[in-house]
C-alpha positions as a Python dict, from the first residue, in 0.01 Angstrom:
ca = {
    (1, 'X'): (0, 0, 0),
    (2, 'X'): (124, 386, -65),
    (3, 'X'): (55, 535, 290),
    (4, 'X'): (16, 882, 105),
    (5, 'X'): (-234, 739, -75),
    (6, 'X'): (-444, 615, 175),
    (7, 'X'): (-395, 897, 387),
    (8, 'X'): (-569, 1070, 75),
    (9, 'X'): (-855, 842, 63),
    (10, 'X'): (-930, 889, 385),
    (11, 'X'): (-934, 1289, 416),
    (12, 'X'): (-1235, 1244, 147),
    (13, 'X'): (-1412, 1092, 437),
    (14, 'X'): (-1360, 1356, 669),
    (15, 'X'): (-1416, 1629, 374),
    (16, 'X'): (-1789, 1481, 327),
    (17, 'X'): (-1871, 1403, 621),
    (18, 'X'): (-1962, 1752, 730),
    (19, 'X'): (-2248, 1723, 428),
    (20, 'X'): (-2411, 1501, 632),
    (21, 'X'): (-2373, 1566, 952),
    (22, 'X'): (-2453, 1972, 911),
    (23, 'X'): (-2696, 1944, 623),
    (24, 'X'): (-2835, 1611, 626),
    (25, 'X'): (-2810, 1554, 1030),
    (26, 'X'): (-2792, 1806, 1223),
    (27, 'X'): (-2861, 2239, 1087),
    (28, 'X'): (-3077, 2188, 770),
    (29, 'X'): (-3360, 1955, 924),
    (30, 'X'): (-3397, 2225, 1188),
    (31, 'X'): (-3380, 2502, 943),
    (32, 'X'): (-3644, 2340, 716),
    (33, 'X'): (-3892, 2301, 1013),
    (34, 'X'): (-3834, 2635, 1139),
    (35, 'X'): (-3740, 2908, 905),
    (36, 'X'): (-3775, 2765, 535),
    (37, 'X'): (-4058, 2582, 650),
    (38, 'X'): (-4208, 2824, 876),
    (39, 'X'): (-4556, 2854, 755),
    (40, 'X'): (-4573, 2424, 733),
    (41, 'X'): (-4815, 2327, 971),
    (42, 'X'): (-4849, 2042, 1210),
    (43, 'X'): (-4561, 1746, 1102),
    (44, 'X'): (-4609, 1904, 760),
    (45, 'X'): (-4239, 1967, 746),
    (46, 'X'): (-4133, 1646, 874),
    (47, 'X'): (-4304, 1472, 582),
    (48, 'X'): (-4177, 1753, 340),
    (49, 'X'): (-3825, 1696, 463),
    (50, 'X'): (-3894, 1334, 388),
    (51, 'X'): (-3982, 1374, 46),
    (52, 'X'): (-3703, 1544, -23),
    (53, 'X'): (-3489, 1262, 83),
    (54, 'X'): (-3712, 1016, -123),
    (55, 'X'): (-3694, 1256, -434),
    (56, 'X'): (-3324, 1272, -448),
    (57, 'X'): (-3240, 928, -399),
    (58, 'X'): (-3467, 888, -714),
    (59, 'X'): (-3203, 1073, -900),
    (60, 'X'): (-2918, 890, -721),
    (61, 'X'): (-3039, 526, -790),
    (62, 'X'): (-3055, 722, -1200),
    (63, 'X'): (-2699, 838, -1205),
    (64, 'X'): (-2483, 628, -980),
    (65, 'X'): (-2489, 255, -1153),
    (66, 'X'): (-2436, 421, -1512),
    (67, 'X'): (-2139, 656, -1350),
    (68, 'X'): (-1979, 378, -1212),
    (69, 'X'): (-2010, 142, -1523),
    (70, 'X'): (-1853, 450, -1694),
    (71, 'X'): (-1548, 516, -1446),
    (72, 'X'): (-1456, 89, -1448),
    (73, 'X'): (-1425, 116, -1831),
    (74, 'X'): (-1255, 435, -1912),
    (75, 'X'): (-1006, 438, -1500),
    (76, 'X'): (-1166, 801, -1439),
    (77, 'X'): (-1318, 709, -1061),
    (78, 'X'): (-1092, 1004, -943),
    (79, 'X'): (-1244, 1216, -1225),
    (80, 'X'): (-1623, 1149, -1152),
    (81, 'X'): (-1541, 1161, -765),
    (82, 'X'): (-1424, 1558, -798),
    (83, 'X'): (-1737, 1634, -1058),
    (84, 'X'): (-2013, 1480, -835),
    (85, 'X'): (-1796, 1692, -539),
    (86, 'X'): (-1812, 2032, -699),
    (87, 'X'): (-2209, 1962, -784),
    (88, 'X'): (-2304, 1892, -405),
    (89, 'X'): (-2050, 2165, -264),
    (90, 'X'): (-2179, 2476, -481),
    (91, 'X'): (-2502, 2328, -414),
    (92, 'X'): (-2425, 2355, -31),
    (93, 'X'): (-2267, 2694, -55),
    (94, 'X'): (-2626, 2837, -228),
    (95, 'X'): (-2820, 2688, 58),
    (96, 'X'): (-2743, 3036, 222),
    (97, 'X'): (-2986, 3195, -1),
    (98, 'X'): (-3264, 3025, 159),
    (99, 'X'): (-3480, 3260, 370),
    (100, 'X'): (-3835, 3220, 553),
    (101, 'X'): (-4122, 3014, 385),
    (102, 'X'): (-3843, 2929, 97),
    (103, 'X'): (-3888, 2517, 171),
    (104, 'X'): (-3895, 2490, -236),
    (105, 'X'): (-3567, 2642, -266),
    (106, 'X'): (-3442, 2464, 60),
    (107, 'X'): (-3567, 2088, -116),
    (108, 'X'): (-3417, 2164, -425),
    (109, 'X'): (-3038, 2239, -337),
    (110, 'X'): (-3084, 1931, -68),
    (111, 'X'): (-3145, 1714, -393),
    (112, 'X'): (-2864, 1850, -527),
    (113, 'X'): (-2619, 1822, -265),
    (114, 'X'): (-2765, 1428, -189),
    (115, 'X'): (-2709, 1362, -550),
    (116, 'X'): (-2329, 1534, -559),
    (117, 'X'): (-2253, 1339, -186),
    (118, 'X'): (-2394, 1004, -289),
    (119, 'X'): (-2272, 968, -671),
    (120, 'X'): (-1896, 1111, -524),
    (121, 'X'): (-1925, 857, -233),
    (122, 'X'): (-1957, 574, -509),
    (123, 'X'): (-1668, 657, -674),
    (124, 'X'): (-1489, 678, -387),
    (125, 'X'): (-1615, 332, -214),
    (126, 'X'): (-1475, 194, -550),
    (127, 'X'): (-1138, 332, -511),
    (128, 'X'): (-1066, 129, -207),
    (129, 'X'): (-939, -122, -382),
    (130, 'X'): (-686, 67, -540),
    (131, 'X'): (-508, 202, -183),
    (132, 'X'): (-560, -123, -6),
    (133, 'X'): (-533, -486, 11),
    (134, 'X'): (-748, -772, 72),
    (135, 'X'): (-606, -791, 416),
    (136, 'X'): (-653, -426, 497),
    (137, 'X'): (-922, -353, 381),
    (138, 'X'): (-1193, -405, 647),
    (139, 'X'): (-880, -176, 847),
    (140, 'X'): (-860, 117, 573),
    (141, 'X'): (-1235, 126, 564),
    (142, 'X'): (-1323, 185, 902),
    (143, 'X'): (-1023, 412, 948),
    (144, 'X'): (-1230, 611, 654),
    (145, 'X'): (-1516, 599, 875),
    (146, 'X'): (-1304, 713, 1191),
    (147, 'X'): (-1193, 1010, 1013),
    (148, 'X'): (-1492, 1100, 938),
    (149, 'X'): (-1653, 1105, 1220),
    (150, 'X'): (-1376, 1315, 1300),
    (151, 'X'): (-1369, 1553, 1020),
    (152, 'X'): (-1759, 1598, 1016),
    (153, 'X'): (-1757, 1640, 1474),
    (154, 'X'): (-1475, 1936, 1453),
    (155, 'X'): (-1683, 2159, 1206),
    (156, 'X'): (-1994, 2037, 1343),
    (157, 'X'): (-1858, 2208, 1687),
    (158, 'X'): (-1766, 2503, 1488),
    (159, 'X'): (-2073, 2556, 1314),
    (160, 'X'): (-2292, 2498, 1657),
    (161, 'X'): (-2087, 2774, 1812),
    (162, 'X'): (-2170, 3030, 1519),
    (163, 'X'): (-2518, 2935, 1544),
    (164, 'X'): (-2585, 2947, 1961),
    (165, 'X'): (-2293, 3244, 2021),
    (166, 'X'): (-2433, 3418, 1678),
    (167, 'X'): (-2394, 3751, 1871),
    (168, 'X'): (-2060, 3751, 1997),
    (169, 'X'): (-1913, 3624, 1642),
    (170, 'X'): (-2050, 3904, 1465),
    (171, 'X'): (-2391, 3796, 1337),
    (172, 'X'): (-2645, 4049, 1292),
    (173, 'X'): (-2913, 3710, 1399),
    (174, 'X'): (-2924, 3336, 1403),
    (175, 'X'): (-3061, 3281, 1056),
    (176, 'X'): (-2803, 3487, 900),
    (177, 'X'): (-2553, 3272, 1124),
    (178, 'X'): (-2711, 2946, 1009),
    (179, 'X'): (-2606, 3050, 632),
    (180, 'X'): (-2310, 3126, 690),
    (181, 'X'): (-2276, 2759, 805),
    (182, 'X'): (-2398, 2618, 465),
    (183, 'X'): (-2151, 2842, 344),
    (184, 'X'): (-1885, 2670, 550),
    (185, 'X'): (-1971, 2320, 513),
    (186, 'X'): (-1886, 2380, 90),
    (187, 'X'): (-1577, 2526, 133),
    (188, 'X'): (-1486, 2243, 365),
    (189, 'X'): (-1591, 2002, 169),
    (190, 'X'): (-1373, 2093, -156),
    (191, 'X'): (-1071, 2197, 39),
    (192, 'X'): (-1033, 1882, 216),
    (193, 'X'): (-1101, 1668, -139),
    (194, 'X'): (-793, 1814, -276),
    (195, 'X'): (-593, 1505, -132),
    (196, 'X'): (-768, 1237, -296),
    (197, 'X'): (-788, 1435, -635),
    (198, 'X'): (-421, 1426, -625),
    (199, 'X'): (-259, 1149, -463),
    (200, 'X'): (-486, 896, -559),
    (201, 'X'): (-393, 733, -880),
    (202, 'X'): (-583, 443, -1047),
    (203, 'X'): (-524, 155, -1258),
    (204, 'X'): (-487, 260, -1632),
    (205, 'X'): (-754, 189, -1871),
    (206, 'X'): (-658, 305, -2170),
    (207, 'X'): (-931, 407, -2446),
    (208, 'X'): (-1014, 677, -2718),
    (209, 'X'): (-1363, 654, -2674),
    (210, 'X'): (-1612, 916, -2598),
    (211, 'X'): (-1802, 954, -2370),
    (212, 'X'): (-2073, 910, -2569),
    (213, 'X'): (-1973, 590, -2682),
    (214, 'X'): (-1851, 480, -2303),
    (215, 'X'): (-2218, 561, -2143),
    (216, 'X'): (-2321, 346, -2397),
    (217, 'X'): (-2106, 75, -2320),
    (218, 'X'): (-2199, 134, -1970),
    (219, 'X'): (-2507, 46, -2002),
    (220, 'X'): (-2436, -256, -2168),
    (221, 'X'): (-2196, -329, -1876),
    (222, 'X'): (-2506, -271, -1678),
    (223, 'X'): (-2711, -500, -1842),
    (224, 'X'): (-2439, -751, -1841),
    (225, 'X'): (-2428, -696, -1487),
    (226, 'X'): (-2737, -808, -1413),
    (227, 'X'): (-2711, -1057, -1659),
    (228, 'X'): (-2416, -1214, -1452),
    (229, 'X'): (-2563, -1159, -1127),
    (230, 'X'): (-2678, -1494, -1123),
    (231, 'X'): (-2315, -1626, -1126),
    (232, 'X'): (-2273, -1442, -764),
    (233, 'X'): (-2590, -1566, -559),
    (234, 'X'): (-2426, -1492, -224),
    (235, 'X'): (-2360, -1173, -318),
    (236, 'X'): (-2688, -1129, -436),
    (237, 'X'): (-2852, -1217, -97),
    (238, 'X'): (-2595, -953, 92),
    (239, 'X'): (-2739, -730, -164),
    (240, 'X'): (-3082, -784, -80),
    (241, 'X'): (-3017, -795, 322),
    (242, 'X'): (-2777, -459, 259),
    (243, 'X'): (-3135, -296, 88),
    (244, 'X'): (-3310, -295, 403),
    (245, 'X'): (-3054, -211, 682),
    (246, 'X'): (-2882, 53, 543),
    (247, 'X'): (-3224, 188, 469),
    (248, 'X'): (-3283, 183, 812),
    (249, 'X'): (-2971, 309, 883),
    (250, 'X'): (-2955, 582, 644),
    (251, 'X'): (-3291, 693, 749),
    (252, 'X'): (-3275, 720, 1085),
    (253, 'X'): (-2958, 950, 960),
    (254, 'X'): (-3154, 1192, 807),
    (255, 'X'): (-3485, 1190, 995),
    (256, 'X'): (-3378, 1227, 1332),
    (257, 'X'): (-3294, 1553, 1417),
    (258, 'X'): (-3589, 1691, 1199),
    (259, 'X'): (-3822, 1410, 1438),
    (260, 'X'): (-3674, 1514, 1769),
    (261, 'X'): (-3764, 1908, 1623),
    (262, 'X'): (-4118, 1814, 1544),
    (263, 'X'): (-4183, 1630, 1937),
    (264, 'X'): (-4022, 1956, 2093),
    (265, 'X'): (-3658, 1909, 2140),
    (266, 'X'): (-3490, 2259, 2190),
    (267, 'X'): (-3243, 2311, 1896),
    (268, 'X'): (-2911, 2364, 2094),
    (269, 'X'): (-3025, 1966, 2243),
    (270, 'X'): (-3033, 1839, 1910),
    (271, 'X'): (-2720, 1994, 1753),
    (272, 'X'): (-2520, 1883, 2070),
    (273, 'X'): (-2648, 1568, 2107),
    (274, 'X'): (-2516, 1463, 1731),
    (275, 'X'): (-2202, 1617, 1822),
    (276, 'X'): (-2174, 1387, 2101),
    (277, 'X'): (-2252, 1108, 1831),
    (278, 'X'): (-1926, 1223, 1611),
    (279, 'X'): (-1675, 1179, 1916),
    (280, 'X'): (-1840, 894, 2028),
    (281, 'X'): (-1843, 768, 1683),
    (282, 'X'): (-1463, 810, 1616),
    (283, 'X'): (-1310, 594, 1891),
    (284, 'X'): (-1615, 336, 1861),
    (285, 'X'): (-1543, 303, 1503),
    (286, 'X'): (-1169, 228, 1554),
    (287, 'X'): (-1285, -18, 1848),
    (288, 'X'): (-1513, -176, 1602),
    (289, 'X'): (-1236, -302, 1407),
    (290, 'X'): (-1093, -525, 1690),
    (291, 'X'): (-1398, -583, 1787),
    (292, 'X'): (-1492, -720, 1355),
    (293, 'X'): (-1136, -885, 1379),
    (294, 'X'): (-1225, -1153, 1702),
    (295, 'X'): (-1547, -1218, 1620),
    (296, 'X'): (-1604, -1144, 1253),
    (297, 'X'): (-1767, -905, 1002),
    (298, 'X'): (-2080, -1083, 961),
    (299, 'X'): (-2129, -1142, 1353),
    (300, 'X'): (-2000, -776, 1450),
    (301, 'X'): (-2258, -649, 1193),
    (302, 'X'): (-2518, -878, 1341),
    (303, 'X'): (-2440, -640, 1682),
    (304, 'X'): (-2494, -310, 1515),
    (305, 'X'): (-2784, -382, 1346),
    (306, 'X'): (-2946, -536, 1704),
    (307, 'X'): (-2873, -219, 1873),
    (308, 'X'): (-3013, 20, 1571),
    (309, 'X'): (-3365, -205, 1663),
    (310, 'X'): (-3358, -133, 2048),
    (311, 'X'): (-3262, 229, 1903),
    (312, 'X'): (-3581, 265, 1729),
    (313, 'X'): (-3781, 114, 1959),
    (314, 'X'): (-3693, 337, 2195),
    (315, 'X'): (-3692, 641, 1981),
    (316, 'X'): (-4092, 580, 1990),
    (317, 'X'): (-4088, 634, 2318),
    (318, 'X'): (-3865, 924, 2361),
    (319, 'X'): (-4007, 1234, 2515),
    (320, 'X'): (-3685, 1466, 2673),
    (321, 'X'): (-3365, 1631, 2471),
    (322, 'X'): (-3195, 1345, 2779),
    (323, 'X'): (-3374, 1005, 2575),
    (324, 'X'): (-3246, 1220, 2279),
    (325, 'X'): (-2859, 1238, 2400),
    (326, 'X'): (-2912, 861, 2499),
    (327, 'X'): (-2974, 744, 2167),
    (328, 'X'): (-2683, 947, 2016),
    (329, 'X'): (-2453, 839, 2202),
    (330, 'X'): (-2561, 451, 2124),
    (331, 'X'): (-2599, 538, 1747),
    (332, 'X'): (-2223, 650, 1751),
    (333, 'X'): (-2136, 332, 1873),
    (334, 'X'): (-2277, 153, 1622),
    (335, 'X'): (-2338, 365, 1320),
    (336, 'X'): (-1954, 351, 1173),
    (337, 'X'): (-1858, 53, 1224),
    (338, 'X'): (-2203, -89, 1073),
    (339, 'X'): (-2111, 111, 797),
    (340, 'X'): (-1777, 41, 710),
    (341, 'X'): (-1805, -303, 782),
    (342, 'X'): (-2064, -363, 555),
    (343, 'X'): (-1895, -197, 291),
    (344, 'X'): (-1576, -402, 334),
    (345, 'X'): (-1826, -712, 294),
    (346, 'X'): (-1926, -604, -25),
    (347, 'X'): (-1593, -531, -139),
    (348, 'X'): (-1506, -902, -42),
    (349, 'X'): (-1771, -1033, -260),
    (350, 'X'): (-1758, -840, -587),
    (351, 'X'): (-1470, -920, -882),
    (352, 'X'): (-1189, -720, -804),
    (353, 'X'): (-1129, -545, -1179),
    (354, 'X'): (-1492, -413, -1182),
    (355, 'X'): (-1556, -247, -812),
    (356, 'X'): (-1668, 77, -944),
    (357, 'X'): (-1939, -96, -1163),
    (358, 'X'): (-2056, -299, -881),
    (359, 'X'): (-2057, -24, -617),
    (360, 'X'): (-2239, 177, -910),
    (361, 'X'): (-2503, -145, -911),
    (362, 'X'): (-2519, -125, -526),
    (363, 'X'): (-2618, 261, -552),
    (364, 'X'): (-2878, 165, -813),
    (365, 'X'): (-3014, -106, -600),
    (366, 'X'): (-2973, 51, -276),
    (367, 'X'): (-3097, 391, -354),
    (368, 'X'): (-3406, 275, -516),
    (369, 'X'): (-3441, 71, -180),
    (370, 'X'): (-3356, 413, 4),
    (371, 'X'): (-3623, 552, -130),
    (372, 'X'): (-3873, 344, 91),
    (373, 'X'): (-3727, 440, 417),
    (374, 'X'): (-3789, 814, 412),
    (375, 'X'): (-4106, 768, 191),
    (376, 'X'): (-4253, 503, 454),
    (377, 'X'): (-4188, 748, 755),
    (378, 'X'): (-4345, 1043, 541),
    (379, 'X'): (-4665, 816, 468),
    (380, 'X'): (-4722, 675, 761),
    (381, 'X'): (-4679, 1019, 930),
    (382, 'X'): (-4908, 1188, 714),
    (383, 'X'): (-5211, 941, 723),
    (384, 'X'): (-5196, 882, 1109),
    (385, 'X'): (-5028, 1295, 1179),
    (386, 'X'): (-4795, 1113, 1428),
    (387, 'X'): (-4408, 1123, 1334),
    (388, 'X'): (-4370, 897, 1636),
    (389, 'X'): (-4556, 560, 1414),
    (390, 'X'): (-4332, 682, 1087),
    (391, 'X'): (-4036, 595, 1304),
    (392, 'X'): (-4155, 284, 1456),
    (393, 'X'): (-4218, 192, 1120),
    (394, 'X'): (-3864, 140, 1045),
    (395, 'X'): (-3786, -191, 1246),
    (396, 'X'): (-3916, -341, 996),
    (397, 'X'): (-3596, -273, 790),
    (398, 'X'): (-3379, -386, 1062),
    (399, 'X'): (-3561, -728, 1102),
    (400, 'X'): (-3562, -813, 773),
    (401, 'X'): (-3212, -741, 689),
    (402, 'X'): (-3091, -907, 965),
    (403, 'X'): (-3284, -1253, 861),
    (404, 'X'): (-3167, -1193, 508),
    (405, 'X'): (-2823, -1151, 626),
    (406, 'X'): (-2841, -1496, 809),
    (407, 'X'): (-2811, -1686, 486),
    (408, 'X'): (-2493, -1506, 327),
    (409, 'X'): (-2211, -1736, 317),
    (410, 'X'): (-1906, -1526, 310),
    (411, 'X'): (-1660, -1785, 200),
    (412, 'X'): (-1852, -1931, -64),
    (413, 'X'): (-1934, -1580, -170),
    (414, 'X'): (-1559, -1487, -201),
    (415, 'X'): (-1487, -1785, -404),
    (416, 'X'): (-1773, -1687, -667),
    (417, 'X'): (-1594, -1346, -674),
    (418, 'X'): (-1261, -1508, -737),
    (419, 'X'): (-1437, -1755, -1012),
    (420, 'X'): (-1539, -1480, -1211),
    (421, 'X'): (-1209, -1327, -1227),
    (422, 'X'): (-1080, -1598, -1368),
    (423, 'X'): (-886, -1633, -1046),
    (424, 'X'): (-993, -1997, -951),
}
């Protein structure tokens, strides 16, 4: 491995992380309910905030497969990563212009930045096989993770002190303060992607095709894809338990904050208590890997997801900013290493020479499934008006991925990933 280089890889982590824990987390779900969404009534801008989510992982499940097809065929993962970057960052710097009653404007650069996060983040899952080994790279993932937690935590402080202290750092008010921290999570973001644009090099693919002509052939490799899914059966069952728990998971991300807002919870509770989840989350995630090493990926993943079920279960019954700082603190034990873990299990399973096109299939797949999570809390909280059932709703996800993930047979799985390279 080139230490450099995974250094690099790594810093991308901590550069997008503070998309989702300011915007997606922690600041925009409370600026949606309470200043673009002002006007919303009842859990009107809970379910709004919802459909947003549900809208732009439409888009995402669109872009992401073909992307990734693309970058496998022409070596240009690097390329895409710093596009899709640029799209979600400008995106994130322009959420500043969104005022009182503006919730339009507010969904609309959230798409945007979701689509710019999540098609960058597929590019970069698929470069982890380029900076690591087979051996490392359960390690190197989580590390990712680790940093950033880390990464997204330190601005995350910053950006709660410019909103509570507006006053004494020179803001004429707390909206204009809240801006100026979409303004700073951009900036952040590209700065700290410079690394990976430049240290991380890929395996040439040399070709004098268009682009034209290599989206076409992407889709082909899509369909071909699918078409030699069949080959890969364990893989296709981790794909199918990966569906529902990181739709869980991903949910639970996004709703939380803007669910704790809507059932009361001051906003100084709620921005604290996810800071409290990024430092917890950066030692737990380092633990995790000792903890995946004795035991096992599949088991330790078997542990996170258990505790993200007794974390929704009791998120139905939580009714102080205290049950809110509880559940923080256990989703930051849990959340990275879940995360990380399960995308080093995919990377196990998947032909080495075409990780971009199968991470790109995973987005497809994944983000069409993502779409149910925030669309199922949105329904069921606008036909029964209680955000509290929309959450509850979500064990489902848990459960079934769980039982799904019972019948994945890792080794087997890593010798059909080996047979179709030729390898075996």
């Amino acid at each position: 491995m080139n230490p450099k280089a995974v250094r690099s890889w790594m810093m991308y982590d901590w550069a997008n992380s503070a998309f989702v824990t300011t915007i997606m987390a922690a600041v925009m779900p409370i600026y949606y309910k309470t200043v673009a969404g002002a006007d919303l009534s009842g859990n009107t801008a809970e379910n709004y905030w919802g459909y947003t989510q549900t809208i732009a992982m439409i888009f995402v499940a669109i872009l992401c497969p073909i992307m990734g097809a693309i970058a496998d065929y022409s070596g240009s993962k690097v390329r895409f990563l710093s596009v899709f970057m640029f799209i979600g960052s400008i995106a994130t710097v322009c959420m500043a212009m969104v005022g009182t009653n503006d919730w339009m404007l507010a969904s609309i650069l959230v798409i945007i930045g979701t689509i710019g996060y999540a098609a960058s983040n597929t590019f970069y899952d698929g470069l982890i096989t380029e900076v690591s080994t087979p051996e490392t790279l359960n390690s190197v993932s989580n590390k990712g993770y680790a940093m950033g937690y880390l990464g997204g935590g330190l601005l995350l402080l910053v950006n709660l002190v410019m909103i509570e202290k507006w006053s004494l750092v020179g803001f004429p008010n707390k909206t204009v303060a809240t801006q100026t921290v979409f303004v700073t999570v951009g900036i952040w973001w590209i700065l700290f992607s410079l690394p990976i644009i430049r240290n991380v090099k890929e395996t040439a693919r040399g070709t004098s095709a268009g682009y034209g002509d290599m989206m076409r052939r992407g889709m082909q490799r899509i369909g071909n894809t699918l078409k030699t899914l069949k080959h890969y059966p364990e893989l296709l069952k981790y794909m199918a338990s990966f569906w529902f728990f990181n739709d869980g998971i991903s949910t639970v991300i996004v709703m939380a904050t803007i669910y704790g807002s809507g059932i009361g919870i001051e906003t100084m509770d709620l921005i604290a208590a996810l800071l409290i989840t990024q430092f917890v989350g950066y030692p737990s995630t380092l633990l995790f890997i000792r903890f995946a090493s004795r035991i096992g990926m599949k088991k330790s993943l078997y542990c996170s997801l258990l505790v993200y079920v007794l974390i929704v279960l009791l998120g139905y019954f939580m009714t102080s900013a205290l049950h809110f700082y509880a559940l923080a603190i256990m989703v930051g034990f849990v959340q990275g290493g879940s995360q990380a873990t399960a995308r080093s299990l995919y990377a196990t399973l998947v032909p080495p020479s075409r990780t971009a096109e199968f991470f790109g299939f995973l987005s497809l797949s994944s983000k069409f499934a993502a779409v149910a999570g925030p669309a199922v809390f949105s329904v069921v909280g606008t036909i029964t008006g209680s955000s509290r059932l929309g959450i509850l709703a979500l064990l489902a996800f848990f459960i079934i991925g769980i039982i799904l993930l019972y019948y994945v047979n890792l080794d087997k799985g890593r010798k059909e990933a080996l047979a179709g390279e030729g390898l075996m």
